[in-house]
PDB file of the backbone (N, CA, C, O) and the ligand in Angstrom, with CONECT records:
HET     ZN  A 101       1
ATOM      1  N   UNK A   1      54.460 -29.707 -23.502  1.00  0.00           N
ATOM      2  CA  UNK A   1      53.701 -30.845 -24.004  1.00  0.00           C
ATOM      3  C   UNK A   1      52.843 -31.474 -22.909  1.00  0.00           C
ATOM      4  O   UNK A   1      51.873 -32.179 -23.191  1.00  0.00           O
ATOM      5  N   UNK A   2      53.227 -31.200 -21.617  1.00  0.00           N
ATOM      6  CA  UNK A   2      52.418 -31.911 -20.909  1.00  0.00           C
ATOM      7  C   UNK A   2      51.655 -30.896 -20.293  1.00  0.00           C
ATOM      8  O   UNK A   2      51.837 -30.952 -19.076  1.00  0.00           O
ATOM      9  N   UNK A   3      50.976 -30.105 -20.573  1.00  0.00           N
ATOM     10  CA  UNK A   3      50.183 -28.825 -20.244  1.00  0.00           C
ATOM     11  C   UNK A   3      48.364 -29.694 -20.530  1.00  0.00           C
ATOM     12  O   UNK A   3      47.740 -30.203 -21.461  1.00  0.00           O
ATOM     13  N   UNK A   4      48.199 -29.447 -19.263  1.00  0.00           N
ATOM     14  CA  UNK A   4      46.461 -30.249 -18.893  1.00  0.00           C
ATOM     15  C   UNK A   4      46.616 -31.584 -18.861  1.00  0.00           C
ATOM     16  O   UNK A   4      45.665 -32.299 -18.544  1.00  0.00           O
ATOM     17  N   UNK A   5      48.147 -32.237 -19.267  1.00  0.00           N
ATOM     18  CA  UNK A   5      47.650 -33.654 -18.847  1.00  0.00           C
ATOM     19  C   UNK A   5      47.602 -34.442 -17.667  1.00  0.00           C
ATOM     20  O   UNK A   5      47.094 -35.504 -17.307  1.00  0.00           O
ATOM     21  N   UNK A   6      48.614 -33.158 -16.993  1.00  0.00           N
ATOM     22  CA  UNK A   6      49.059 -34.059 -15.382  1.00  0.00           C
ATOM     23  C   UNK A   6      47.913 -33.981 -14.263  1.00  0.00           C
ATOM     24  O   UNK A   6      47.763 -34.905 -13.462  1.00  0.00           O
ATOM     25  N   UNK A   7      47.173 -32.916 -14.250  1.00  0.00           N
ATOM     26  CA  UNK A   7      45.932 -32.775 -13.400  1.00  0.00           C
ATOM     27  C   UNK A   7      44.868 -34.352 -13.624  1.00  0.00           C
ATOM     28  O   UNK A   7      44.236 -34.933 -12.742  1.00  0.00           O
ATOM     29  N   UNK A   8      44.951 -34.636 -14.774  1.00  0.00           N
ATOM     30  CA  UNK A   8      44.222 -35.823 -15.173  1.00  0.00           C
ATOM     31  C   UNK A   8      44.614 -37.035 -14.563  1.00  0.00           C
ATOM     32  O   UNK A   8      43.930 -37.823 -13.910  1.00  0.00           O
ATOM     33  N   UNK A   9      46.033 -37.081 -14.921  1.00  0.00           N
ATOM     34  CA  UNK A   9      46.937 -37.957 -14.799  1.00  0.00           C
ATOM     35  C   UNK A   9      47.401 -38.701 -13.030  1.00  0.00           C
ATOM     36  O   UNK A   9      47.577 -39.792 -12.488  1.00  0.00           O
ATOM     37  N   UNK A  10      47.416 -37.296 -12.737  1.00  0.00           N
ATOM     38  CA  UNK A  10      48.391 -37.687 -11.492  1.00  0.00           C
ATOM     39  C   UNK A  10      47.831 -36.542 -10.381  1.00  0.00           C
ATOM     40  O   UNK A  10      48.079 -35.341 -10.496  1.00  0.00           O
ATOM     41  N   UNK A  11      47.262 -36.958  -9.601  1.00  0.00           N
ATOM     42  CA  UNK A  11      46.873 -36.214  -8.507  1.00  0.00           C
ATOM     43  C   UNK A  11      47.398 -35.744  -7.198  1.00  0.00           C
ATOM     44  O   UNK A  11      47.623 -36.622  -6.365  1.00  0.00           O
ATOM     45  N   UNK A  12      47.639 -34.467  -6.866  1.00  0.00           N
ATOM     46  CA  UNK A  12      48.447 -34.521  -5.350  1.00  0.00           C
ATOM     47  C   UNK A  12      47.367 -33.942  -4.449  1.00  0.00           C
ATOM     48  O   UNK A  12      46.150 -33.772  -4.372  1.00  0.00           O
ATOM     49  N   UNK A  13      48.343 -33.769  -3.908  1.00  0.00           N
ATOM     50  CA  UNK A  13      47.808 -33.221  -2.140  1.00  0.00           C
ATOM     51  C   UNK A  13      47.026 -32.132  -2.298  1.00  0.00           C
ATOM     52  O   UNK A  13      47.565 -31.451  -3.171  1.00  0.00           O
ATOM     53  N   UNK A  14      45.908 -31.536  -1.866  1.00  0.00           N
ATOM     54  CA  UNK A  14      45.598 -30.034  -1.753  1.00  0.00           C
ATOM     55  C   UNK A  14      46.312 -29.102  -0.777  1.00  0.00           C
ATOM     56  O   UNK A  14      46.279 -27.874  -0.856  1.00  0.00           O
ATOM     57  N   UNK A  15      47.044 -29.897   0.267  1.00  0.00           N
ATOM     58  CA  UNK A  15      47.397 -28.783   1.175  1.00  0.00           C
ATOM     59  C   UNK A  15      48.816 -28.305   0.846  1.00  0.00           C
ATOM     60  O   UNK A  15      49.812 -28.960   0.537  1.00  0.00           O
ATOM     61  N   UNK A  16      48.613 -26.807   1.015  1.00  0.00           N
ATOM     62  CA  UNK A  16      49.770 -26.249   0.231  1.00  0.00           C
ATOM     63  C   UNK A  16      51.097 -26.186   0.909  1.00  0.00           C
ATOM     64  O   UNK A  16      51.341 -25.850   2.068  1.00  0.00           O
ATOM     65  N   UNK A  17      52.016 -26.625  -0.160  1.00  0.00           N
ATOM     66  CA  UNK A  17      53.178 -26.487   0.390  1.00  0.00           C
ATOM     67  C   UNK A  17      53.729 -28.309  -0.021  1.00  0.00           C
ATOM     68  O   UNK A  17      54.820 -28.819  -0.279  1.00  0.00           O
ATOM     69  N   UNK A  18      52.790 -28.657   0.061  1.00  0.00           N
ATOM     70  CA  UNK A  18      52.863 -30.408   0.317  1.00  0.00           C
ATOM     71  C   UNK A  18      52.784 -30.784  -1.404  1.00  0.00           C
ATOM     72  O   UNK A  18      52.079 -30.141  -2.182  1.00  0.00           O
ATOM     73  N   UNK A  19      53.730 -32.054  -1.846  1.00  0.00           N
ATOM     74  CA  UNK A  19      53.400 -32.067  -3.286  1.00  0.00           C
ATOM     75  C   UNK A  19      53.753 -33.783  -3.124  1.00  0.00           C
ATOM     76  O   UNK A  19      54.815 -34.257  -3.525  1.00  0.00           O
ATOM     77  N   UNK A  20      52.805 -34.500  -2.550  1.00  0.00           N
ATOM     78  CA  UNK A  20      52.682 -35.435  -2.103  1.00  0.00           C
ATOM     79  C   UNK A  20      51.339 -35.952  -3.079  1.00  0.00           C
ATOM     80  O   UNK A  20      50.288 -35.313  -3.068  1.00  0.00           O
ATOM     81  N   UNK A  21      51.469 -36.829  -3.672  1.00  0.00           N
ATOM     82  CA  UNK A  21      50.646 -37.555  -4.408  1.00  0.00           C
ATOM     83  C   UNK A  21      49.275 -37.915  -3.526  1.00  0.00           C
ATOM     84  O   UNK A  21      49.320 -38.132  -2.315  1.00  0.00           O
ATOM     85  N   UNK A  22      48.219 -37.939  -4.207  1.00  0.00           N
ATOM     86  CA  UNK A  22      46.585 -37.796  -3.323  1.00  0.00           C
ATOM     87  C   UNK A  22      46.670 -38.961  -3.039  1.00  0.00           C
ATOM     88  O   UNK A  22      47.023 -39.765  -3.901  1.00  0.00           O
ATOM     89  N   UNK A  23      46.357 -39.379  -1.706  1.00  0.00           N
ATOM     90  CA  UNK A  23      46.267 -40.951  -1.126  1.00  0.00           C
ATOM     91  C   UNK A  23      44.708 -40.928  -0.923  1.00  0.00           C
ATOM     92  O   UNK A  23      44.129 -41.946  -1.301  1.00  0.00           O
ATOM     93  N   UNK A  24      44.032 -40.046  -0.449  1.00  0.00           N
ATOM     94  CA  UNK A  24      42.450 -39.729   0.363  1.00  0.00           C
ATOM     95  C   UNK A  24      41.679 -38.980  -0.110  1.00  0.00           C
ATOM     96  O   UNK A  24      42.104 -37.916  -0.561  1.00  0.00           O
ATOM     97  N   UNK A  25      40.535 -39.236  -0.152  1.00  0.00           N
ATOM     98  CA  UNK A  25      39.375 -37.939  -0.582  1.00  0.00           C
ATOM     99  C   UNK A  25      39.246 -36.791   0.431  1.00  0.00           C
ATOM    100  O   UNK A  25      39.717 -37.337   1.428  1.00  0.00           O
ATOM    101  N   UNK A  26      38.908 -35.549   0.811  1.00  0.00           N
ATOM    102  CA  UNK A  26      38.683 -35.335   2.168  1.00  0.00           C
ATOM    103  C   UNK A  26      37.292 -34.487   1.800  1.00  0.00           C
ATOM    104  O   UNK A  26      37.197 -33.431   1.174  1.00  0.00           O
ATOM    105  N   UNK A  27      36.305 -35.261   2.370  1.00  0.00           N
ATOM    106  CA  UNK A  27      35.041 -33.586   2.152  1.00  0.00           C
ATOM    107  C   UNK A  27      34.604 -33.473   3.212  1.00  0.00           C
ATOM    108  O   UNK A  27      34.955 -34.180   4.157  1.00  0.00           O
ATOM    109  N   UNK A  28      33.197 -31.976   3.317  1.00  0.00           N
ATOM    110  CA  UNK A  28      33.226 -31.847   4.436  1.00  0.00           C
ATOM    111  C   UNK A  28      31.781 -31.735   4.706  1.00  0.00           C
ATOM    112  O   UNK A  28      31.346 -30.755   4.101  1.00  0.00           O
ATOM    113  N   UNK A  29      30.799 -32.390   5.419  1.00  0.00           N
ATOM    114  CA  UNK A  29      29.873 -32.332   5.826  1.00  0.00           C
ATOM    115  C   UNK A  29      29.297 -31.495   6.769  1.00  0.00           C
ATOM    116  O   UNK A  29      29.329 -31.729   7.977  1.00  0.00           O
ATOM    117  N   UNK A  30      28.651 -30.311   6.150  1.00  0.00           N
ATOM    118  CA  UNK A  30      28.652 -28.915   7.327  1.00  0.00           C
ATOM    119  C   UNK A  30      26.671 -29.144   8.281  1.00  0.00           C
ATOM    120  O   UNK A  30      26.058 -28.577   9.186  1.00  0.00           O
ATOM    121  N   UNK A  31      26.424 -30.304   7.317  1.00  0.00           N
ATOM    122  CA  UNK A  31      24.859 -30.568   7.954  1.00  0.00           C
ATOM    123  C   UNK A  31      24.879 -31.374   9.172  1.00  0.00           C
ATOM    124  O   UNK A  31      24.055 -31.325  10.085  1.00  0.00           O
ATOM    125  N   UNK A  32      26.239 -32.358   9.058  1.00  0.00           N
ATOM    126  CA  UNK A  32      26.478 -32.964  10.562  1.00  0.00           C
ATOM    127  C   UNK A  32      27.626 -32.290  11.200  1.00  0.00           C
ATOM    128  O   UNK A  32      27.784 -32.793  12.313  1.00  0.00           O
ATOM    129  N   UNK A  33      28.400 -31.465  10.991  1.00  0.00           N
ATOM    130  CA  UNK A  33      29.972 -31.172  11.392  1.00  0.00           C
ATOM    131  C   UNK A  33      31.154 -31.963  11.332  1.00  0.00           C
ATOM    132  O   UNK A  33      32.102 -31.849  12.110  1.00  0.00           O
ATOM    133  N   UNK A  34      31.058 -32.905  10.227  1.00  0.00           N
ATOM    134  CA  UNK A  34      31.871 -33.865  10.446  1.00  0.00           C
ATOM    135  C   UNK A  34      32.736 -34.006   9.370  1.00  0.00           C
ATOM    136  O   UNK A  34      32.164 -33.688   8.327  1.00  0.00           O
ATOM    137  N   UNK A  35      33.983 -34.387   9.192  1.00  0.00           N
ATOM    138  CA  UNK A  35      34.709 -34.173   8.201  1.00  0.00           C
ATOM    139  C   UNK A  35      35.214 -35.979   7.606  1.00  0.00           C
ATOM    140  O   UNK A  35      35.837 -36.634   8.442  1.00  0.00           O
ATOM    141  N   UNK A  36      34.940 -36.624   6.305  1.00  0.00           N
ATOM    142  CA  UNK A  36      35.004 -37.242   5.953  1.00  0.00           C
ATOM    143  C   UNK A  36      36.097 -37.987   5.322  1.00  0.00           C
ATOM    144  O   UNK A  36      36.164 -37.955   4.093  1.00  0.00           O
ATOM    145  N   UNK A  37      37.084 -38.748   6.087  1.00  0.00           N
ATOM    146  CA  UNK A  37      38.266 -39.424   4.926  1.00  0.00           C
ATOM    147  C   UNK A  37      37.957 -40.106   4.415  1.00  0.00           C
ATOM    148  O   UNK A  37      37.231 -40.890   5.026  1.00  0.00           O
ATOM    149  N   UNK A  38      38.250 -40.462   2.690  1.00  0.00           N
ATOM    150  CA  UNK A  38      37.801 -41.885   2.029  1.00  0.00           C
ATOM    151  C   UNK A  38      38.790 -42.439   1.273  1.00  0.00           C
ATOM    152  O   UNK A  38      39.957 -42.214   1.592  1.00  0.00           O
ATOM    153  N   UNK A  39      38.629 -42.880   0.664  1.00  0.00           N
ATOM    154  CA  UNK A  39      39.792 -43.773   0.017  1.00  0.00           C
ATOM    155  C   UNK A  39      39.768 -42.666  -1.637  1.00  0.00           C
ATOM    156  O   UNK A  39      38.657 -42.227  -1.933  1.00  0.00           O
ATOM    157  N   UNK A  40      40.420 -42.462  -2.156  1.00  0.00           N
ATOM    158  CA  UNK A  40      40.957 -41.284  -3.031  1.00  0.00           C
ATOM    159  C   UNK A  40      39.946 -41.957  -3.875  1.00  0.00           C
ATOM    160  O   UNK A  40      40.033 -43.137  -4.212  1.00  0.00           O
ATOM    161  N   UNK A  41      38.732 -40.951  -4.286  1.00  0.00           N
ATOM    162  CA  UNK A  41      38.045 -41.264  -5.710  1.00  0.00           C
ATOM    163  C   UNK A  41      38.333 -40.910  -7.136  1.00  0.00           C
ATOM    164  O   UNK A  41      38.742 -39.864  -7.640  1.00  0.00           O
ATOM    165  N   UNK A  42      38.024 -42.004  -7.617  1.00  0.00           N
ATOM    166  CA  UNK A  42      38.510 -41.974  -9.131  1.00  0.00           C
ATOM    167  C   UNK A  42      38.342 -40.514  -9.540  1.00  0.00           C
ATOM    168  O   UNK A  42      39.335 -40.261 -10.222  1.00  0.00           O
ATOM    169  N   UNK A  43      37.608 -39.485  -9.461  1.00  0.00           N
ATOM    170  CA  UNK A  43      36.973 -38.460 -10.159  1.00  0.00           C
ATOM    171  C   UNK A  43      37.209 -37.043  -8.890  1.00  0.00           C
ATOM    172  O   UNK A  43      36.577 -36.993  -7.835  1.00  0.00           O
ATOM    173  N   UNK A  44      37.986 -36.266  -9.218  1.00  0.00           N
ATOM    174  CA  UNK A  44      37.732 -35.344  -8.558  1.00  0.00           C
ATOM    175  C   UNK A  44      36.743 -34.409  -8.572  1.00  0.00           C
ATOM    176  O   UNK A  44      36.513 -34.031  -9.721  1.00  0.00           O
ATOM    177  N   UNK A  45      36.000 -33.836  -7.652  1.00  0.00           N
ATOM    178  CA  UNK A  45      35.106 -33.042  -7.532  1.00  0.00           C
ATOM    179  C   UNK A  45      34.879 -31.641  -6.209  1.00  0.00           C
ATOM    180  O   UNK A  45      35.131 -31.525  -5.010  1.00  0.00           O
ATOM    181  N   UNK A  46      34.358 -30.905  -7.129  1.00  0.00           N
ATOM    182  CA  UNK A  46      34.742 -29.465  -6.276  1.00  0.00           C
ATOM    183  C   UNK A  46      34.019 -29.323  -5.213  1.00  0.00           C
ATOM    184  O   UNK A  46      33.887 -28.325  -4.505  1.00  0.00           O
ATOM    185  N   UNK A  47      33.490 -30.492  -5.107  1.00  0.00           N
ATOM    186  CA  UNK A  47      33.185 -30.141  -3.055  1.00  0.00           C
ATOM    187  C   UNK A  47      34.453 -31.153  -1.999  1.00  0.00           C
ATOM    188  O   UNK A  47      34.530 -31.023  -0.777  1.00  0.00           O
ATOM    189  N   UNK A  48      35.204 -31.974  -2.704  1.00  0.00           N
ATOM    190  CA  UNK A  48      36.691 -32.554  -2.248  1.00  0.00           C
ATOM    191  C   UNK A  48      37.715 -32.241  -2.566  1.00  0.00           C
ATOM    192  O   UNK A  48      38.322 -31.713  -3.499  1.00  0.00           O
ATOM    193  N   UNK A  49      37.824 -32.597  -1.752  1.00  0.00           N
ATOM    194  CA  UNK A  49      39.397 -32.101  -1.154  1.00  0.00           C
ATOM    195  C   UNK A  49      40.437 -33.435  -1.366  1.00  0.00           C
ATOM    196  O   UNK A  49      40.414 -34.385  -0.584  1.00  0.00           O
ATOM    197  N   UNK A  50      41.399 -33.362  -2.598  1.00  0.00           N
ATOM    198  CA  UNK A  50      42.296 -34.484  -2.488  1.00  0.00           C
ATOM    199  C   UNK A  50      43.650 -34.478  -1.646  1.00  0.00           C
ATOM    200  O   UNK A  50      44.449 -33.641  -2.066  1.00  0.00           O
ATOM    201  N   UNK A  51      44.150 -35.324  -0.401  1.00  0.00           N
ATOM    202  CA  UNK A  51      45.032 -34.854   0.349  1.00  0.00           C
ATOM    203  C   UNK A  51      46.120 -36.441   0.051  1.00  0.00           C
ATOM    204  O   UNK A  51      45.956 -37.443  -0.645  1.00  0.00           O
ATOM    205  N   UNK A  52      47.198 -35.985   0.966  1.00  0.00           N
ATOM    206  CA  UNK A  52      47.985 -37.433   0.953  1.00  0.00           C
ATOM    207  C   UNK A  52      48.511 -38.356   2.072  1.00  0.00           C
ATOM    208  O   UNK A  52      49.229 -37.925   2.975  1.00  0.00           O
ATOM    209  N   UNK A  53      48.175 -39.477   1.988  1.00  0.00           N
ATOM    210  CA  UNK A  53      48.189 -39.961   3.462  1.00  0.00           C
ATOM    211  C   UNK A  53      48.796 -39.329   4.697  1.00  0.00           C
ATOM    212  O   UNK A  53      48.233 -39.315   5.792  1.00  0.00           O
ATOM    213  N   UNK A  54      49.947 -38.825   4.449  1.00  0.00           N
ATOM    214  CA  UNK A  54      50.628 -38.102   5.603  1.00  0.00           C
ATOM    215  C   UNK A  54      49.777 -37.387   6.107  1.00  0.00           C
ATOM    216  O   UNK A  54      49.621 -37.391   7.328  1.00  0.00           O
ATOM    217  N   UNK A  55      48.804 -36.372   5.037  1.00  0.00           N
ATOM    218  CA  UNK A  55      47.807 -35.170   5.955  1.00  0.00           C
ATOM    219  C   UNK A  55      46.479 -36.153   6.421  1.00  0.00           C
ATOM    220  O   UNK A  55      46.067 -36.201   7.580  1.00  0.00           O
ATOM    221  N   UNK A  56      45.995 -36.796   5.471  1.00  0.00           N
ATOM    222  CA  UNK A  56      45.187 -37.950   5.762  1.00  0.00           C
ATOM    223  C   UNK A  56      44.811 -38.435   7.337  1.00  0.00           C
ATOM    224  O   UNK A  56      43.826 -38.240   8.049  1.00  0.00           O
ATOM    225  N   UNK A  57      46.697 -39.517   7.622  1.00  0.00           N
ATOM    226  CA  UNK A  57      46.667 -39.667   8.885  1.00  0.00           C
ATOM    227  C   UNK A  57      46.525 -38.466   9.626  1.00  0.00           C
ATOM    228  O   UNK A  57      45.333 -38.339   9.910  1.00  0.00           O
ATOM    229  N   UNK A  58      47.123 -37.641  10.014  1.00  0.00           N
ATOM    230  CA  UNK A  58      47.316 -36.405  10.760  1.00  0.00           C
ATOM    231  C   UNK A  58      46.229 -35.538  10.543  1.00  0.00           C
ATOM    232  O   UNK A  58      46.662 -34.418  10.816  1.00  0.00           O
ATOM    233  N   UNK A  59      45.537 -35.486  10.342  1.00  0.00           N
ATOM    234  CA  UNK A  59      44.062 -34.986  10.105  1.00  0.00           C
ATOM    235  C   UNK A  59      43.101 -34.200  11.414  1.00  0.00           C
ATOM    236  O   UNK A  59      42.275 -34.823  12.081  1.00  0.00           O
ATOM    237  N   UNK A  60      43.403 -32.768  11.595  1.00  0.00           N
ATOM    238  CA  UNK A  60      42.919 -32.583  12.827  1.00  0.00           C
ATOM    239  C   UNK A  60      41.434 -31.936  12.004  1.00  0.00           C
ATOM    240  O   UNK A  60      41.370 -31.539  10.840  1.00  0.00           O
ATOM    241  N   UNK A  61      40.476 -31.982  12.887  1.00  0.00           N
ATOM    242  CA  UNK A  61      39.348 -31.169  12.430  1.00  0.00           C
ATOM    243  C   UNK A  61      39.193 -30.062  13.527  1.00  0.00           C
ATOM    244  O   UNK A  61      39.779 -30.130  14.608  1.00  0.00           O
ATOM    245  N   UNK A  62      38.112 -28.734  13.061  1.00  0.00           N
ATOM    246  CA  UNK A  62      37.519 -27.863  14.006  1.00  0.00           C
ATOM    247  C   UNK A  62      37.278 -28.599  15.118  1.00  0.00           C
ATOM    248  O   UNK A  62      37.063 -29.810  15.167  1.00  0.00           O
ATOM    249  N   UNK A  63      37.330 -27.705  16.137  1.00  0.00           N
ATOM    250  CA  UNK A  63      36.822 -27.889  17.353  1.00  0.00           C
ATOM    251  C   UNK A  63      35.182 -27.711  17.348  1.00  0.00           C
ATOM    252  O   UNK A  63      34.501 -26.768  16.944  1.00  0.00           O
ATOM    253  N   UNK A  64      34.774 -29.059  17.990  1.00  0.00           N
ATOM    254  CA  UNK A  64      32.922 -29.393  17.603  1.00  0.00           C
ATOM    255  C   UNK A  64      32.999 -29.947  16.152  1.00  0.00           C
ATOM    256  O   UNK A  64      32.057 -29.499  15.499  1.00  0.00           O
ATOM    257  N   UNK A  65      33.678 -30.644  15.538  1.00  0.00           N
ATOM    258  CA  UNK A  65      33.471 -31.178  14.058  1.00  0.00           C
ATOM    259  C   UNK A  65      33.601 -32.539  14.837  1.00  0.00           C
ATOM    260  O   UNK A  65      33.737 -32.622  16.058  1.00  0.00           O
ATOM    261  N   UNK A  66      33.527 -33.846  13.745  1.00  0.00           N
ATOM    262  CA  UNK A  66      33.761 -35.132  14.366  1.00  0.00           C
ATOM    263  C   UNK A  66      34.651 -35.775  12.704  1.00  0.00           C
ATOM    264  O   UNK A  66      34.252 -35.706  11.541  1.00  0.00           O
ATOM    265  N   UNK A  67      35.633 -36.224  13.140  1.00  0.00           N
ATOM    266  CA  UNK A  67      36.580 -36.808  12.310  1.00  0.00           C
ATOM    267  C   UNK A  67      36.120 -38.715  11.989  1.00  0.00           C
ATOM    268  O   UNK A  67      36.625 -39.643  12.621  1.00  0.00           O
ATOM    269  N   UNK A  68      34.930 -38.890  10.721  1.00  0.00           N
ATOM    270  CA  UNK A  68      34.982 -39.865  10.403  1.00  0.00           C
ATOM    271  C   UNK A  68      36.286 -40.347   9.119  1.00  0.00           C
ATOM    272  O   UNK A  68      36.484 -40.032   7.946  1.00  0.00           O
ATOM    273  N   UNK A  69      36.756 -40.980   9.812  1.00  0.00           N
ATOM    274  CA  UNK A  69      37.838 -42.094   8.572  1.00  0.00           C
ATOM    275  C   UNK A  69      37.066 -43.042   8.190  1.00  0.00           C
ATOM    276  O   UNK A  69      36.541 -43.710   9.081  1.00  0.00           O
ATOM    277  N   UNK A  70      36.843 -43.297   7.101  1.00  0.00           N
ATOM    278  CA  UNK A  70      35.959 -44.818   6.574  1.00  0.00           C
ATOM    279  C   UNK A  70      37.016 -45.245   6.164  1.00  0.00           C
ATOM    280  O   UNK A  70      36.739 -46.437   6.032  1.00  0.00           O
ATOM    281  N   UNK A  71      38.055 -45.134   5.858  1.00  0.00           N
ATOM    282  CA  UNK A  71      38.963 -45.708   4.526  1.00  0.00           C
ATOM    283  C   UNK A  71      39.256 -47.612   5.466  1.00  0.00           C
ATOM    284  O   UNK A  71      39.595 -48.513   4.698  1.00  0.00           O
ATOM    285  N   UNK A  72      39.127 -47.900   6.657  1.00  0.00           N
ATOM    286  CA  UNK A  72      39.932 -48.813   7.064  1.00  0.00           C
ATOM    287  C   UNK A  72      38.159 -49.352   7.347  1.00  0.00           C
ATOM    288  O   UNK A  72      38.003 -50.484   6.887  1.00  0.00           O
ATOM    289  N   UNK A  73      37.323 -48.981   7.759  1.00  0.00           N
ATOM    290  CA  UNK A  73      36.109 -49.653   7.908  1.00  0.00           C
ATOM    291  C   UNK A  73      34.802 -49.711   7.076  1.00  0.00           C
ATOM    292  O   UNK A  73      33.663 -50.102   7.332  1.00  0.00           O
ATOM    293  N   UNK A  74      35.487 -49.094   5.816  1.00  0.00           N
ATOM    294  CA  UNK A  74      34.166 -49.209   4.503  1.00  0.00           C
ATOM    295  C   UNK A  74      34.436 -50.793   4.296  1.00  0.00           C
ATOM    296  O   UNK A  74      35.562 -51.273   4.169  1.00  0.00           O
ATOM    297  N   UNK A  75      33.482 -51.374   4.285  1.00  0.00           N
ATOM    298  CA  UNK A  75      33.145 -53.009   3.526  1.00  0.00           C
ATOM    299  C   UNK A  75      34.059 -52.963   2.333  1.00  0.00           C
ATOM    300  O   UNK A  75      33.926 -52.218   1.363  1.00  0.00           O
ATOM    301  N   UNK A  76      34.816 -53.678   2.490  1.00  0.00           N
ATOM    302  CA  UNK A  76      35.617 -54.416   1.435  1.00  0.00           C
ATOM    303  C   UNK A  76      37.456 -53.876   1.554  1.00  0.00           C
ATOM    304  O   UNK A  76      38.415 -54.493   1.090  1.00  0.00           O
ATOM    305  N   UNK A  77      37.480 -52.675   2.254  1.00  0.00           N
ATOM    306  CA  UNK A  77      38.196 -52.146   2.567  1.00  0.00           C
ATOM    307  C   UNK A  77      39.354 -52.884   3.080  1.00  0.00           C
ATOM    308  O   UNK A  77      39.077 -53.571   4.063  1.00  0.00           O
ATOM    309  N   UNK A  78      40.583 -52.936   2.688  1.00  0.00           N
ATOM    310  CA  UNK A  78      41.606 -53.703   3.270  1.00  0.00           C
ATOM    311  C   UNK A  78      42.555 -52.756   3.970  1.00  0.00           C
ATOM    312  O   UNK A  78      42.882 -51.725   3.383  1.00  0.00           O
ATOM    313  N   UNK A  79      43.128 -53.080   5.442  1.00  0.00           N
ATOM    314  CA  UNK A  79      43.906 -52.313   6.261  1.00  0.00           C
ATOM    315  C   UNK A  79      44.906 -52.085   5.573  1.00  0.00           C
ATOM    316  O   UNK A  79      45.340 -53.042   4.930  1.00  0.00           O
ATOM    317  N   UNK A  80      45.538 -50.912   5.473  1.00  0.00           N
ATOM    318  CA  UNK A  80      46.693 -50.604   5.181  1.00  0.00           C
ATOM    319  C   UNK A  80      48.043 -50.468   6.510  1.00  0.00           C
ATOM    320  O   UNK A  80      47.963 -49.821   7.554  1.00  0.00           O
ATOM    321  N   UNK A  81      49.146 -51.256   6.052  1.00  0.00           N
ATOM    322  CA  UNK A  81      49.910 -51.050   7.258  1.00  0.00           C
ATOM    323  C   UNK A  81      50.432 -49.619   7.599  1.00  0.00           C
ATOM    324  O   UNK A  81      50.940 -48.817   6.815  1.00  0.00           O
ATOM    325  N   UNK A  82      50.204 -49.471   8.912  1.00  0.00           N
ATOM    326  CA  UNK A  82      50.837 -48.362   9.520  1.00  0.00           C
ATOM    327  C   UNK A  82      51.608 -48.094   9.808  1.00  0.00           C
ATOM    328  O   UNK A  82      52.137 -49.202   9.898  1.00  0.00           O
ATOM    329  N   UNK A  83      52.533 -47.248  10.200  1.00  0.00           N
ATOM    330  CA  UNK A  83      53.997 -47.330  11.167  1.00  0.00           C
ATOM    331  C   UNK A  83      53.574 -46.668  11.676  1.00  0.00           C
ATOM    332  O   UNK A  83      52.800 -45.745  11.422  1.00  0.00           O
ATOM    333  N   UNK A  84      54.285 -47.249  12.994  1.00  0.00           N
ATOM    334  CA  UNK A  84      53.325 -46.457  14.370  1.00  0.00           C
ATOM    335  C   UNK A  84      54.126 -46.058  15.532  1.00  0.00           C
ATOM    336  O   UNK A  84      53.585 -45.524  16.500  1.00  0.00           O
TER     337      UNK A  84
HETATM  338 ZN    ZN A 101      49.911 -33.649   1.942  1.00  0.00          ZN2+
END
């Protein structure tokens, strides 16, 4: 019964192995080298990548890529606490 509804419904992680609910958008900008975290968009789309904070934080990119996070400095954006 629940066949096509959970993809809608409830989103996880892309990275495999991990079944961690999507916290982040992740895409990837190959015109600057830079790889983009955002705050998980309503709408998935096949140039993103939905991941979950754990991979989120921990987020290494290629060597020569540049790792922008907006999620804590997009306007309106509220810090999320960390443990650190
Ligand atoms: Zn994950």
């Amino acid at each position: 019964m629940l066949e096509g509804m959970s993809r809608q419904t409830s989103r996880h992680c892309a990275k495999p192995t991990c079944d961690n609910l999507a916290a982040a958008t992740l895409s990837y900008h190959y015109e600057t080298a830079s790889v983009w975290v955002e705050h998980l968009h309503s709408e998935g789309h096949p140039m993103t990548h939905d991941i979950c904070l754990r991979h989120a934080d921990g987020m290494v990119v290629p060597q020569g890529w540049t790792l922008e996070d907006v999620r804590y400095s997009a306007p309106g954006a509220l810090p999320l606490p960390q443990a650190s």
